[in-house]
N, CA and C atoms as an extended XYZ file, in Angstrom:
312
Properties=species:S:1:pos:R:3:atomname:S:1:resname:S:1:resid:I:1 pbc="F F F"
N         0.819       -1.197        0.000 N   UNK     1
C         0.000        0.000        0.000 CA  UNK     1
C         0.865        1.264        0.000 C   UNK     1
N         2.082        1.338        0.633 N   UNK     2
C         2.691        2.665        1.293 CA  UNK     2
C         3.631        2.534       -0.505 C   UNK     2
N         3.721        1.546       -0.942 N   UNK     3
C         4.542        1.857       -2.324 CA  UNK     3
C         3.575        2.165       -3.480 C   UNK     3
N         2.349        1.991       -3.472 N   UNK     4
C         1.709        2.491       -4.061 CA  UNK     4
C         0.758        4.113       -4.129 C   UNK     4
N         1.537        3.927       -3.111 N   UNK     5
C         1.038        5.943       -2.613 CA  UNK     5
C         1.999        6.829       -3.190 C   UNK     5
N         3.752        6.079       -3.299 N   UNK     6
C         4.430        7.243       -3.707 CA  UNK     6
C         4.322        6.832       -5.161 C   UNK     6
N         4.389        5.774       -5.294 N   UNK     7
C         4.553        5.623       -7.043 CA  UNK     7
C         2.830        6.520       -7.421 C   UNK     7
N         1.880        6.615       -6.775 N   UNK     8
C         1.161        7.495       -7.608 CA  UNK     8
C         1.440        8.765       -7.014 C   UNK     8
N         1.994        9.236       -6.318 N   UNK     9
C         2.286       10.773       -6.248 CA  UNK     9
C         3.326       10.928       -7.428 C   UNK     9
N         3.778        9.940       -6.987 N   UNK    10
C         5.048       10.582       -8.316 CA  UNK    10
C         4.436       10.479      -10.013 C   UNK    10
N         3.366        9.997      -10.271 N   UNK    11
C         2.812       10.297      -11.156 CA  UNK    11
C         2.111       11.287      -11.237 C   UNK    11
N         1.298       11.869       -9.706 N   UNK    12
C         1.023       13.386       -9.858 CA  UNK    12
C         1.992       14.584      -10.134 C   UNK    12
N         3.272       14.059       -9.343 N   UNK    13
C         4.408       15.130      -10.128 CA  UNK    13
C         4.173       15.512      -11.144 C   UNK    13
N         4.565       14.012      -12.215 N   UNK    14
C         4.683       14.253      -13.634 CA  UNK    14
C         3.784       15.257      -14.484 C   UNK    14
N         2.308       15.046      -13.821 N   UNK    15
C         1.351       15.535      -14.149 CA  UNK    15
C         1.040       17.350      -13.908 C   UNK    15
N         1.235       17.315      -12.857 N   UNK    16
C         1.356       19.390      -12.061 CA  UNK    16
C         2.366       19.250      -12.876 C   UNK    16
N         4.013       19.114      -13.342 N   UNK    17
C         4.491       19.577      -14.072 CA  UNK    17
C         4.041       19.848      -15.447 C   UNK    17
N         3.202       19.512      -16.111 N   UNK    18
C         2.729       19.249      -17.252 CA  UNK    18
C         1.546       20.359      -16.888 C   UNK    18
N         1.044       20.879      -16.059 N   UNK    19
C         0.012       21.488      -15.937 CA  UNK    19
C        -0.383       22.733      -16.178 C   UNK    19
N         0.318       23.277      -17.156 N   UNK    20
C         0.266       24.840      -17.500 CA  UNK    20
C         0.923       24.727      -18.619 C   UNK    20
N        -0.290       26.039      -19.593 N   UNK    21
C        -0.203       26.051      -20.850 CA  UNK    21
C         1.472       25.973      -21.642 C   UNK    21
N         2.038       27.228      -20.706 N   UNK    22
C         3.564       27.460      -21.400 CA  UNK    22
C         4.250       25.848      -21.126 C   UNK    22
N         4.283       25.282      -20.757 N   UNK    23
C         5.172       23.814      -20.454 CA  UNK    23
C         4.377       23.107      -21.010 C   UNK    23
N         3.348       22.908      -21.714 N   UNK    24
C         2.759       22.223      -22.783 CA  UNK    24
C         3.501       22.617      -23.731 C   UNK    24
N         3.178       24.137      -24.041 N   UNK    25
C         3.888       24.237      -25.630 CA  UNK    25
C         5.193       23.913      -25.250 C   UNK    25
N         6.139       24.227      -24.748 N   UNK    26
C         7.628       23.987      -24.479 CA  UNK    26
C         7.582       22.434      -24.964 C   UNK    26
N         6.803       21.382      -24.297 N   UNK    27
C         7.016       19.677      -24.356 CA  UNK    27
C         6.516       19.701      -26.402 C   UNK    27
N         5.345       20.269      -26.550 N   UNK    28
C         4.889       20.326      -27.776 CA  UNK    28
C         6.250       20.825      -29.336 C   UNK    28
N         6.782       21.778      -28.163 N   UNK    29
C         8.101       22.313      -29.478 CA  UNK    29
C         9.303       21.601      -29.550 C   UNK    29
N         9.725       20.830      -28.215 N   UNK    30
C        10.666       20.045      -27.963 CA  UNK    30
C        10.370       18.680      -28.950 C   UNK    30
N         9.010       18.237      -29.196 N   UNK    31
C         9.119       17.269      -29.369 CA  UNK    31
C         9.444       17.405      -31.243 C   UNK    31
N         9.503       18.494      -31.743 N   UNK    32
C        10.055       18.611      -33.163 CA  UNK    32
C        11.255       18.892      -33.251 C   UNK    32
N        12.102       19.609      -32.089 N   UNK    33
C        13.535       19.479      -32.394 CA  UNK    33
C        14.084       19.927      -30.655 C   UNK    33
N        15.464       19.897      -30.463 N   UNK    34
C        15.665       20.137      -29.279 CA  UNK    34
C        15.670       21.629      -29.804 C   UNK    34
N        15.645       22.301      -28.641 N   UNK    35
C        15.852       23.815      -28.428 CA  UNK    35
C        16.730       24.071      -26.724 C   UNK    35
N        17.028       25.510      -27.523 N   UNK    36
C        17.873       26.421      -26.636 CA  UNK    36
C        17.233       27.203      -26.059 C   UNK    36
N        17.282       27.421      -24.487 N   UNK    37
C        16.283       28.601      -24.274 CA  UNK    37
C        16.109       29.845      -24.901 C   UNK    37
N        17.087       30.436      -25.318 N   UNK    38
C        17.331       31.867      -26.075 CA  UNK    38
C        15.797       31.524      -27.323 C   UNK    38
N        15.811       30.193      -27.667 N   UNK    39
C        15.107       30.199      -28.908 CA  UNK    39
C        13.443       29.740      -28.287 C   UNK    39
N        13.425       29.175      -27.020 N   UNK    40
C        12.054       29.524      -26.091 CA  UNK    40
C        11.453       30.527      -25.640 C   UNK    40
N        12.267       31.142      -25.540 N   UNK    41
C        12.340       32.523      -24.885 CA  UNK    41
C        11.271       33.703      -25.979 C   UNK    41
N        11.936       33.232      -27.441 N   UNK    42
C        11.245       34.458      -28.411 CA  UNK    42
C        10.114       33.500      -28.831 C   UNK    42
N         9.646       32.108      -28.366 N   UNK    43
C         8.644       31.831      -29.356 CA  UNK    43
C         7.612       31.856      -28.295 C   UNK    43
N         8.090       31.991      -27.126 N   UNK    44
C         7.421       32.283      -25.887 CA  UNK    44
C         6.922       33.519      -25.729 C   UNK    44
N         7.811       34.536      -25.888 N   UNK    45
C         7.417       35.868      -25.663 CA  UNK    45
C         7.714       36.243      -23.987 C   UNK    45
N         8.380       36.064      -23.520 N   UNK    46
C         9.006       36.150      -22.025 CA  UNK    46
C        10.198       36.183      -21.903 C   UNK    46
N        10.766       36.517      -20.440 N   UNK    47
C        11.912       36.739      -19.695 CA  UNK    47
C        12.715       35.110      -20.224 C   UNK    47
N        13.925       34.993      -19.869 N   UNK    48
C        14.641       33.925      -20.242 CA  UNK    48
C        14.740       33.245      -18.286 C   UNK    48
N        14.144       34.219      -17.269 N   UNK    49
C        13.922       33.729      -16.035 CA  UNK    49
C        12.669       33.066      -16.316 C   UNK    49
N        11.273       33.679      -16.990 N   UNK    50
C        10.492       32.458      -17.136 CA  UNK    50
C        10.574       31.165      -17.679 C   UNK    50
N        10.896       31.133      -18.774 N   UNK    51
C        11.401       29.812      -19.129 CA  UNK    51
C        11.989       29.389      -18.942 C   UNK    51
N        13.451       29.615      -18.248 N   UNK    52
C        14.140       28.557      -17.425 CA  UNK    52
C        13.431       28.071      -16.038 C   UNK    52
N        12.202       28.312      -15.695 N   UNK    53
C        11.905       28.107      -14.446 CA  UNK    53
C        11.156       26.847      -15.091 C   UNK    53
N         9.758       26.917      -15.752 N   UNK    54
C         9.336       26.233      -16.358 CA  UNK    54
C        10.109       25.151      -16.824 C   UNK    54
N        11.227       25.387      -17.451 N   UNK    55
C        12.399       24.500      -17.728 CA  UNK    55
C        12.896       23.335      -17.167 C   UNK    55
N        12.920       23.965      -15.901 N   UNK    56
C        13.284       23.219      -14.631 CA  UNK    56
C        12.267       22.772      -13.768 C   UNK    56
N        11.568       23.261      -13.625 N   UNK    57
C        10.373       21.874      -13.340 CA  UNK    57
C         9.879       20.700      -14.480 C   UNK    57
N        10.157       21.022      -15.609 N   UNK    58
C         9.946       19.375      -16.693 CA  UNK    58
C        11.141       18.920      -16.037 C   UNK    58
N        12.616       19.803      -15.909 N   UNK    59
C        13.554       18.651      -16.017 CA  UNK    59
C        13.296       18.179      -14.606 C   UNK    59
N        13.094       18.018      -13.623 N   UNK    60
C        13.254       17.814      -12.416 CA  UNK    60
C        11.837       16.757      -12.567 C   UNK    60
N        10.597       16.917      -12.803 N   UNK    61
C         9.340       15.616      -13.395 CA  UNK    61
C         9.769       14.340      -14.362 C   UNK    61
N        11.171       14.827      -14.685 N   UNK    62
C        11.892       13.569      -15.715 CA  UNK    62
C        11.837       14.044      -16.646 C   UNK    62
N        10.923       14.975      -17.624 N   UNK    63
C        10.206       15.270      -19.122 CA  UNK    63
C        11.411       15.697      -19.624 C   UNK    63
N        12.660       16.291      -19.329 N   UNK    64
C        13.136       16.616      -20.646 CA  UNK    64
C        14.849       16.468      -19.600 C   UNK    64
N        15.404       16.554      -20.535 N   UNK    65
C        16.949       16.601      -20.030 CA  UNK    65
C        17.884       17.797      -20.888 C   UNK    65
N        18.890       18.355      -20.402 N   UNK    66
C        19.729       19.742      -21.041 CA  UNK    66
C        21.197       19.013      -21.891 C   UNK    66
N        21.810       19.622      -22.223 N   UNK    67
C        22.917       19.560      -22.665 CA  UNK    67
C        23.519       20.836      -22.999 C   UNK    67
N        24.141       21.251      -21.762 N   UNK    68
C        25.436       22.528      -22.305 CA  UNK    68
C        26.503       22.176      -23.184 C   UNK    68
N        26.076       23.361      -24.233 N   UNK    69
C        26.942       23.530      -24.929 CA  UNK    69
C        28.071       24.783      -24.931 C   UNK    69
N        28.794       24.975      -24.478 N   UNK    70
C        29.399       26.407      -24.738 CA  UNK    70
C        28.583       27.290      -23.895 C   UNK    70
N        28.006       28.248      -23.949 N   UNK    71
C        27.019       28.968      -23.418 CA  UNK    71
C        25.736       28.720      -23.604 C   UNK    71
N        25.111       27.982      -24.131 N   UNK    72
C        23.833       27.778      -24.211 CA  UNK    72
C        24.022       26.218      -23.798 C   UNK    72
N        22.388       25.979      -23.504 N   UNK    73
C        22.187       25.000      -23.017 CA  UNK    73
C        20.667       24.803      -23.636 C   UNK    73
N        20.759       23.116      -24.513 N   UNK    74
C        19.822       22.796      -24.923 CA  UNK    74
C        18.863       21.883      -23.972 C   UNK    74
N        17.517       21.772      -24.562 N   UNK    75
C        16.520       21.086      -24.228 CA  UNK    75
C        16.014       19.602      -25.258 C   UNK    75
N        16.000       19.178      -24.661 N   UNK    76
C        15.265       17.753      -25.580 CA  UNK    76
C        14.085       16.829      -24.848 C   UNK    76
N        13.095       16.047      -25.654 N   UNK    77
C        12.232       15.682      -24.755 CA  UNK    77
C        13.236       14.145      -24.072 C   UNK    77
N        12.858       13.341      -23.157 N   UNK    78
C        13.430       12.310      -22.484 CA  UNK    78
C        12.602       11.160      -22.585 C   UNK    78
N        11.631       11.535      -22.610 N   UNK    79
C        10.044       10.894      -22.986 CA  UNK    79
C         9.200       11.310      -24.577 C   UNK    79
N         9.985       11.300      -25.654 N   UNK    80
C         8.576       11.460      -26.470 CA  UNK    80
C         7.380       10.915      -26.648 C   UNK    80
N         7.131       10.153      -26.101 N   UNK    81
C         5.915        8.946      -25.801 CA  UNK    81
C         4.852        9.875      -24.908 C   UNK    81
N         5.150       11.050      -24.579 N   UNK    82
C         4.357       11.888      -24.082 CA  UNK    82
C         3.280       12.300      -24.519 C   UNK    82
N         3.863       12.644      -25.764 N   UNK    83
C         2.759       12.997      -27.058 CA  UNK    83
C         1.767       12.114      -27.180 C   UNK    83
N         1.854       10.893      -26.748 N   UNK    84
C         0.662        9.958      -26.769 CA  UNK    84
C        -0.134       10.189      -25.871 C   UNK    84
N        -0.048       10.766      -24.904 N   UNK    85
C        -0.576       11.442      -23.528 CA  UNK    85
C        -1.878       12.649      -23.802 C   UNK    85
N        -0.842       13.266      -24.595 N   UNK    86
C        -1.429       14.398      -25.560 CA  UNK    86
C        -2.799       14.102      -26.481 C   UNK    86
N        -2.100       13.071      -27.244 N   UNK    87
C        -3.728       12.363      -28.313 CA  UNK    87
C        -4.415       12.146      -27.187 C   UNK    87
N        -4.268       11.390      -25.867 N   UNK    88
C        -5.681       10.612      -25.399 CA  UNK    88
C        -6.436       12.240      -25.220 C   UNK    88
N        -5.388       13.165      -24.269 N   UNK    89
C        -6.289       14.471      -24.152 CA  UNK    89
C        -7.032       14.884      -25.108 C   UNK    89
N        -6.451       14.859      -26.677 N   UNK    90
C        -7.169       15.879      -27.533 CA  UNK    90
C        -8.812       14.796      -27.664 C   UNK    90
N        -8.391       13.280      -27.488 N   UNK    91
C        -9.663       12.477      -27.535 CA  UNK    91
C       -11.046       12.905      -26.369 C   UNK    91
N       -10.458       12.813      -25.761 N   UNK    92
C       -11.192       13.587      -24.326 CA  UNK    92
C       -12.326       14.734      -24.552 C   UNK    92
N       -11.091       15.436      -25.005 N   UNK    93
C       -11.610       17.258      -25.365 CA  UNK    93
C       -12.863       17.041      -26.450 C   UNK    93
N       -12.601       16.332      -27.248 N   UNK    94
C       -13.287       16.109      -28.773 CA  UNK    94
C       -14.321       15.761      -28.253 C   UNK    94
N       -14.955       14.453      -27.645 N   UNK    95
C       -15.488       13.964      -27.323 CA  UNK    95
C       -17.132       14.581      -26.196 C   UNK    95
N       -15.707       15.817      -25.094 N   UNK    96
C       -16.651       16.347      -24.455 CA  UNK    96
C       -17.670       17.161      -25.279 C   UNK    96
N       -16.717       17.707      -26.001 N   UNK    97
C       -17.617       18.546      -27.449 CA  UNK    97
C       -18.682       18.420      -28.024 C   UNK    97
N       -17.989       16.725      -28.440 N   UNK    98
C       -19.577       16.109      -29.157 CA  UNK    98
C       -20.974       15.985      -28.647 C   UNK    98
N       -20.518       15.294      -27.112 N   UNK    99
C       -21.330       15.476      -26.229 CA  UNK    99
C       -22.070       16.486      -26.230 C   UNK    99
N       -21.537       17.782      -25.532 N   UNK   100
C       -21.845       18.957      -25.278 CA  UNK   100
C       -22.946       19.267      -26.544 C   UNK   100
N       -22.794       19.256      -27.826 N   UNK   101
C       -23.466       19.932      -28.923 CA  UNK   101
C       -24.421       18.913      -29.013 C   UNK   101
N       -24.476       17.763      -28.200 N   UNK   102
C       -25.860       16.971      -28.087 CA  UNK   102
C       -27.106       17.581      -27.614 C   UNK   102
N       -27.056       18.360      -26.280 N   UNK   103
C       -27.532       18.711      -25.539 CA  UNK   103
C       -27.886       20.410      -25.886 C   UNK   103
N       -27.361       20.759      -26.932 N   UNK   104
C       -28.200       21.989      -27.615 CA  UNK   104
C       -28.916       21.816      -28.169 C   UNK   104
């Protein structure tokens, strides 16, 4: 019982990390190429303190891992299998929809 309490908290981690729009798109842009924050930063439209914060809570949930290079330091996903996470949501969403336009 007591190992099944942390193994699902630690799946709530994963999850509150994942829980806000900007760290969606971040996992969403990562998963087409790695990026540099400098290059999060302008597709973001924010401080390079916001997105490294954000940054660092995926990396610390497992979702992505860095690699310094020289002065910059890239991002990559660690998990792309995430994105499958993603379809069940967009199934979800769709679905509530359909629903929903039943009932008009």
């Amino acid at each position: 019982m007591k190992n099944r309490k942390a193994h699902l908290e630690a799946r709530a981690r994963v999850l509150k990390a994942m829980a806000h729009p900007t760290r969606l798109f971040i996992i969403e842009e990562l998963d087409k190429q790695e990026r540099c924050v400098c290059d999060l930063t302008s597709m973001i439209g924010v401080d390079v303190s916001t997105v490294s914060k954000h940054l660092s809570v995926l990396k610390q949930a497992g979702l992505v891992q860095d690699d310094k290079r020289g002065n910059q330091v890239f991002y990559s996903l660690r998990a792309p299998c995430i994105l499958n996470f993603f379809g069940f949501v967009e199934g979800v969403l769709e679905n509530g929809t359909k629903e929903h336009a039943a009932y008009l």
